[in-house]
C-alpha positions as CSV (number, residue, x, y, z in Angstrom):
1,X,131.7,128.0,158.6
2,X,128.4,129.2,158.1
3,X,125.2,127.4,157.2
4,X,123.9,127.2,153.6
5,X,120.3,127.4,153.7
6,X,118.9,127.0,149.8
7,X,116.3,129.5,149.1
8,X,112.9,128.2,147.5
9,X,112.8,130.0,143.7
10,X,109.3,132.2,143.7
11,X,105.9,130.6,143.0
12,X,104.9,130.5,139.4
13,X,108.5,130.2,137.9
14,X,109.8,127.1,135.9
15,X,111.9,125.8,139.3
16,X,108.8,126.2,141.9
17,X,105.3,125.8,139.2
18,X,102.0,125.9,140.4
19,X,100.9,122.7,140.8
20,X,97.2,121.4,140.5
21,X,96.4,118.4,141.3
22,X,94.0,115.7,139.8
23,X,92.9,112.5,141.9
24,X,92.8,109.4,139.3
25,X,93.8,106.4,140.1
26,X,93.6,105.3,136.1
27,X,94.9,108.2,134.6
28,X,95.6,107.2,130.9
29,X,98.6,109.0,128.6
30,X,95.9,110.8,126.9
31,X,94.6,112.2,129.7
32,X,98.0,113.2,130.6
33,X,99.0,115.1,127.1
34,X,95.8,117.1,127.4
35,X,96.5,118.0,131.2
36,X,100.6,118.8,130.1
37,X,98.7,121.0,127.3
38,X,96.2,122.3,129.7
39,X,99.1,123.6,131.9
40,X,100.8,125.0,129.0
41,X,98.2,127.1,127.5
42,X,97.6,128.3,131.1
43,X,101.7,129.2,131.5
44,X,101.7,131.1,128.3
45,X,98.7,132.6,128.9
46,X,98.9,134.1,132.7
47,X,102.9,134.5,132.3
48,X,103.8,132.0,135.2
49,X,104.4,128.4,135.0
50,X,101.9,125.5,135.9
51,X,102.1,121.9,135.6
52,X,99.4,119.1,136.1
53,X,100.2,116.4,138.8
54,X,98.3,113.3,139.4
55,X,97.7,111.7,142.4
56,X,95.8,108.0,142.8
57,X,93.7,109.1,145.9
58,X,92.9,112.1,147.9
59,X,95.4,110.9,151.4
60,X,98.2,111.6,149.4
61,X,96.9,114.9,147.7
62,X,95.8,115.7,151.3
63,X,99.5,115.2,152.5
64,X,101.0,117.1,149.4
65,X,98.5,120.0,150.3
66,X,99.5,120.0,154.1
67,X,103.4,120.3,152.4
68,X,102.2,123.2,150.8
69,X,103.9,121.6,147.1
70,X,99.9,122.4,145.8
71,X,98.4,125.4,145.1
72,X,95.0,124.2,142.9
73,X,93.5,121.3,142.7
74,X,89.8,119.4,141.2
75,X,88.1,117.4,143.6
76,X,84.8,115.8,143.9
77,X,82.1,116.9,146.7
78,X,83.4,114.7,150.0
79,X,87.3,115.4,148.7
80,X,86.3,119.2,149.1
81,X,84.5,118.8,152.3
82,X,87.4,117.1,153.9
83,X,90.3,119.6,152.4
84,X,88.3,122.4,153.4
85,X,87.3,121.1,157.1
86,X,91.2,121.0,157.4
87,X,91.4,124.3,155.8
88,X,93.7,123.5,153.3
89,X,91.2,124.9,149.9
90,X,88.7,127.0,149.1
91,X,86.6,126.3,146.7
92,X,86.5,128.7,143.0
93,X,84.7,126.9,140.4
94,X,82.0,124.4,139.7
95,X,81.8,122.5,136.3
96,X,78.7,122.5,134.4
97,X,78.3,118.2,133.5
98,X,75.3,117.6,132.0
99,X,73.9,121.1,131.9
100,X,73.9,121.1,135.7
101,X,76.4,122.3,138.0
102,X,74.6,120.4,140.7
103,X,72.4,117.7,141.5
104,X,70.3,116.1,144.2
105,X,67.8,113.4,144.9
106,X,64.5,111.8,144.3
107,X,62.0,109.7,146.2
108,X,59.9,107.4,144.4
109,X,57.1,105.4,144.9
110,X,54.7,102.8,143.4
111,X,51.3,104.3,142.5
112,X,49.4,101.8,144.3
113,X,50.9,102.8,147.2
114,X,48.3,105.9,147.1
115,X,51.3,107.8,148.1
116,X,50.6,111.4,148.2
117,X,53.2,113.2,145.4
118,X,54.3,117.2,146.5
119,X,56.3,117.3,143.5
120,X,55.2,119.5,140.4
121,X,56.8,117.9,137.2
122,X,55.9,121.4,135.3
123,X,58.5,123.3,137.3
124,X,60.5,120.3,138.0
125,X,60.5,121.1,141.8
126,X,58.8,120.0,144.6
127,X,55.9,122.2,146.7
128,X,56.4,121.5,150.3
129,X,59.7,120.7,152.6
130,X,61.1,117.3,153.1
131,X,59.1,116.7,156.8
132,X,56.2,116.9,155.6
133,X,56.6,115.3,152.0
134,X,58.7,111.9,153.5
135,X,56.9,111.5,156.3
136,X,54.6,109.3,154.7
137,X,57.8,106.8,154.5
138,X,57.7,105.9,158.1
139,X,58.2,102.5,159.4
140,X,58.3,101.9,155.6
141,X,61.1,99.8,153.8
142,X,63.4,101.7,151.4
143,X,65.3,101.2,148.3
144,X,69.2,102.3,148.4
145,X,71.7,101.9,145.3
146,X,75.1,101.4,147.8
147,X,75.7,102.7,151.2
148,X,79.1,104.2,149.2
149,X,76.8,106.6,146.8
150,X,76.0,110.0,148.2
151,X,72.6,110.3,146.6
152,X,71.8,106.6,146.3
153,X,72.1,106.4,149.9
154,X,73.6,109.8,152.0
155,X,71.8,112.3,151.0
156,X,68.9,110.7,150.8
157,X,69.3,109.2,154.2
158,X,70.1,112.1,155.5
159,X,66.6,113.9,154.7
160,X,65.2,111.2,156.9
161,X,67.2,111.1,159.6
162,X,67.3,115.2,159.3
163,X,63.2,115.2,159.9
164,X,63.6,111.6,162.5
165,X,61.8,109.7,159.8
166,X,62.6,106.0,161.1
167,X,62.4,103.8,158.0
168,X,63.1,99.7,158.1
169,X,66.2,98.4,157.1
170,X,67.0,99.2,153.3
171,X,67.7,97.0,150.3
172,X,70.6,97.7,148.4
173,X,70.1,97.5,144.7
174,X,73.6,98.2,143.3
175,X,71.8,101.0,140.5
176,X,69.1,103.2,140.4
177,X,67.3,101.4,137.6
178,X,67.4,98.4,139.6
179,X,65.9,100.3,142.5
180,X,63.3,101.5,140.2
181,X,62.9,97.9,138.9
182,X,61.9,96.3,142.2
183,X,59.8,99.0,143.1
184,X,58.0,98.9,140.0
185,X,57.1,94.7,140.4
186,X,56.5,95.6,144.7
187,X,57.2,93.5,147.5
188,X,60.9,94.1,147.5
189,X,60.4,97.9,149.1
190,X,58.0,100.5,149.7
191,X,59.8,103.3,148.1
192,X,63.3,104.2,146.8
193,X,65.8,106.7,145.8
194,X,67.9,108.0,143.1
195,X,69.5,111.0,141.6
196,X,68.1,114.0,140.3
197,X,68.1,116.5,137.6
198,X,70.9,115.5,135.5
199,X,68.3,112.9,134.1
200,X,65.4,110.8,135.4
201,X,66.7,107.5,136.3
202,X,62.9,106.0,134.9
203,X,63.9,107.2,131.3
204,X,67.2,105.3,130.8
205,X,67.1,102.6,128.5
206,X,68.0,99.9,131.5
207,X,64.3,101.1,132.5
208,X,62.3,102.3,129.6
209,X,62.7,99.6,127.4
210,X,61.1,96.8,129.1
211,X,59.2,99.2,131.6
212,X,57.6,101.8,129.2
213,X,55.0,102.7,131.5
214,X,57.2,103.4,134.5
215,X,56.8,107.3,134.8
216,X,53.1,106.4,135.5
217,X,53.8,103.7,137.4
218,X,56.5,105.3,139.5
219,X,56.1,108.6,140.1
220,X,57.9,110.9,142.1
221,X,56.8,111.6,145.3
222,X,59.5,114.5,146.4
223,X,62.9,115.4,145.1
224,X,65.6,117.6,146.9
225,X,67.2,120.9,145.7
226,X,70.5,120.5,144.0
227,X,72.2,120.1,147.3
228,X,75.1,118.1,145.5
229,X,77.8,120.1,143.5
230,X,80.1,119.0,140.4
231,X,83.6,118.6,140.7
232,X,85.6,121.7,141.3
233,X,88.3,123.8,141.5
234,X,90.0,124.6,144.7
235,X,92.8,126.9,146.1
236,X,95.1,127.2,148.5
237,X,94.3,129.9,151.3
238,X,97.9,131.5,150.6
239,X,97.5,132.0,146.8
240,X,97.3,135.2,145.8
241,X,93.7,136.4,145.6
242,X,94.4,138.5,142.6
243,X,96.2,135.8,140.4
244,X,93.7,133.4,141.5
245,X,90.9,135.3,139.7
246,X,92.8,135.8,137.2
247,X,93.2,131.5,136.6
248,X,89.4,131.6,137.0
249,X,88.6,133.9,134.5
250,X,90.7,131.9,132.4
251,X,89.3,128.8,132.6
252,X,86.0,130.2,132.7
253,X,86.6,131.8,129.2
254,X,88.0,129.1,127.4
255,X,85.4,126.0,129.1
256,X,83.1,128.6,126.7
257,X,84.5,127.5,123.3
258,X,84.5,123.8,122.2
259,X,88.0,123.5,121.7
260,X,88.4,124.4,125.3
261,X,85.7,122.1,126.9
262,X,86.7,119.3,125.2
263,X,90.4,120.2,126.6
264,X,89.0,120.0,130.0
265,X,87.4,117.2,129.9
266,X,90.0,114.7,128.4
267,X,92.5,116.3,130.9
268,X,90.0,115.4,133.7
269,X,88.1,112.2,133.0
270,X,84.8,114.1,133.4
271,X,82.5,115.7,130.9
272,X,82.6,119.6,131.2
273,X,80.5,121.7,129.7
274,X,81.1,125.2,130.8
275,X,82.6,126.6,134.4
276,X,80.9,128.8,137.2
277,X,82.2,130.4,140.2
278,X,81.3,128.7,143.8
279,X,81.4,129.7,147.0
280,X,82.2,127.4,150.3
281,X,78.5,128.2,151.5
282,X,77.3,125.8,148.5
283,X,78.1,122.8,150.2
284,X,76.4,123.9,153.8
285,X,73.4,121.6,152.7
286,X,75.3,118.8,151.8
287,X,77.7,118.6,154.7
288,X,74.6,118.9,157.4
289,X,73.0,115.9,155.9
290,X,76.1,113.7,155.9
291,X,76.6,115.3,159.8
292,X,73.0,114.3,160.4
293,X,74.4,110.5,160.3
294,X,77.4,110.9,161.8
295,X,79.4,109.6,158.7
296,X,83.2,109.5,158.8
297,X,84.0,111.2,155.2
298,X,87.2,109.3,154.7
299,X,84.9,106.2,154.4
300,X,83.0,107.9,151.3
301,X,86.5,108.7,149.3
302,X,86.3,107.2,145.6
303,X,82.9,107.6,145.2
């Protein structure tokens, strides 16, 4: 008798959806009706089925995606490194939190330091490169938030170590305000960093409110580019190019209406203000200064 071999029902139809995937190890059920709702106003819109599927950490999305049972999925900067090393994504969008689609780093110090600042607060950029601007920190002692934060520690790090600007073992403050804090009363380190551009860390009310004089006091010396992107949406290399585009300019159009934004972000746990298109080449800064330390990624998932 001959063998029955089942056939796999075509991508897109209501047997074999696309899937996209979500990493949230506390997904709540209203986070789940607004991603089923999500999925549904993308089936009835682009005429082929999708559904929303949760997964508590990125190994086992990494495993569905090597299965090929996922075709999209959102993931955060060192959960797109890792897929796309693999080749298992590329990247499509970027969401725009805060007004920013990405973000990067600052390096602070204390004004009596007589620390030389390239940074022009006007343009909110800095005026020379990072090997000449840090080298001033050498042999110095620096304030980190976690060795698990990309720009409380990584990326930061990694601007030193890129330019071999040896620094003395750093302090670990747990936040940026409390980096800011012992900076600001000296003899706990010599300089410190935090993020950038989505907000100034010395204006939050952890800072200002007992340190109103703390721009003055600690200003910034140099900050990065936006070297750090959002969370985003990736694809498979096998989805069709054509229906791909097609999702993106769908998303793209509704993340432009209220309704829609606040759709995205209760489906994802992450406040989304509008979408942009991204290429892989966006993330060439970042993964050279995490290479620069020879970090293994999988140690930085759930950041």
């Amino acid at each position: 008798m001959p063998t029955y071999t089942p056939t796999t029902a075509p991508i897109g139809t209501s047997e074999n959806p696309y899937r996209v995937a979500v990493v949230d190890a506390t997904v709540t059920e209203t986070q789940r009706s607004n991603a089923d709702l999500l999925a549904a106003q993308l089936s009835q819109n682009l005429g082929a089925t999708f559904v929303v599927v949760f997964f508590p950490d990125y190994l086992q999305l990494e495993l569905a995606m090597q299965t090929g049972t996922v075709q999209l999925a959102w993931l955060h900067p060192v959960e797109y490194i890792l897929a796309a090393q693999k080749q298992l994504l590329t990247s499509v969008l970027v969401t725009n939190h805060l007004g920013m689609t990405a973000y990067g780093v600052q390096f602070l110090g204390h004004v009596d330091s007589n620390f030389r600042s390239f940074f022009d607060a006007g343009s909110n950029t800095s005026t020379t490169p990072a090997a000449q601007a840090l080298q001033q920190f050498s042999g110095l002692r620096p304030c980190f938030t976690s060795d698990r934060s990309l720009s409380g520690y990584w990326v930061a790090n990694g601007f030193l170590r890129q330019n071999a600007i040896n620094t003395r073992e750093p302090i670990f403050t747990f936040s940026s305000s409390a980096s800011i804090r012992a900076l600001y009363i000296k003899g706990v380190c010599d300089f410190a960093a935090t993020y950038a551009y989505f907000a100034d860390p010395r204006t939050s009310s952890e800072v200002i409110t007992d340190l109103p004089d703390a721009l003055t006091k600690v200003p910034i010396i140099w900050a990065s580019g936006r070297v750090i992107p959002n969370l985003n949406l990736s694809a498979t290399p096998s989805m069709d190019l054509a229906f791909r585009n097609r999702v993106a300019e769908y998303l793209i159009q509704i993340s432009r209406t209220d309704q829609g934004k606040l759709l995205l972000s209760n489906s994802l746990d992450y406040e989304i203000a509008g979408l942009d298109g991204i290429l892989d080449a966006n993330y060439d800064d970042l993964r050279g200064l995490l290479r620069s330390q020879g970090v293994n990624l999988y140690s930085l998932l759930g950041q």
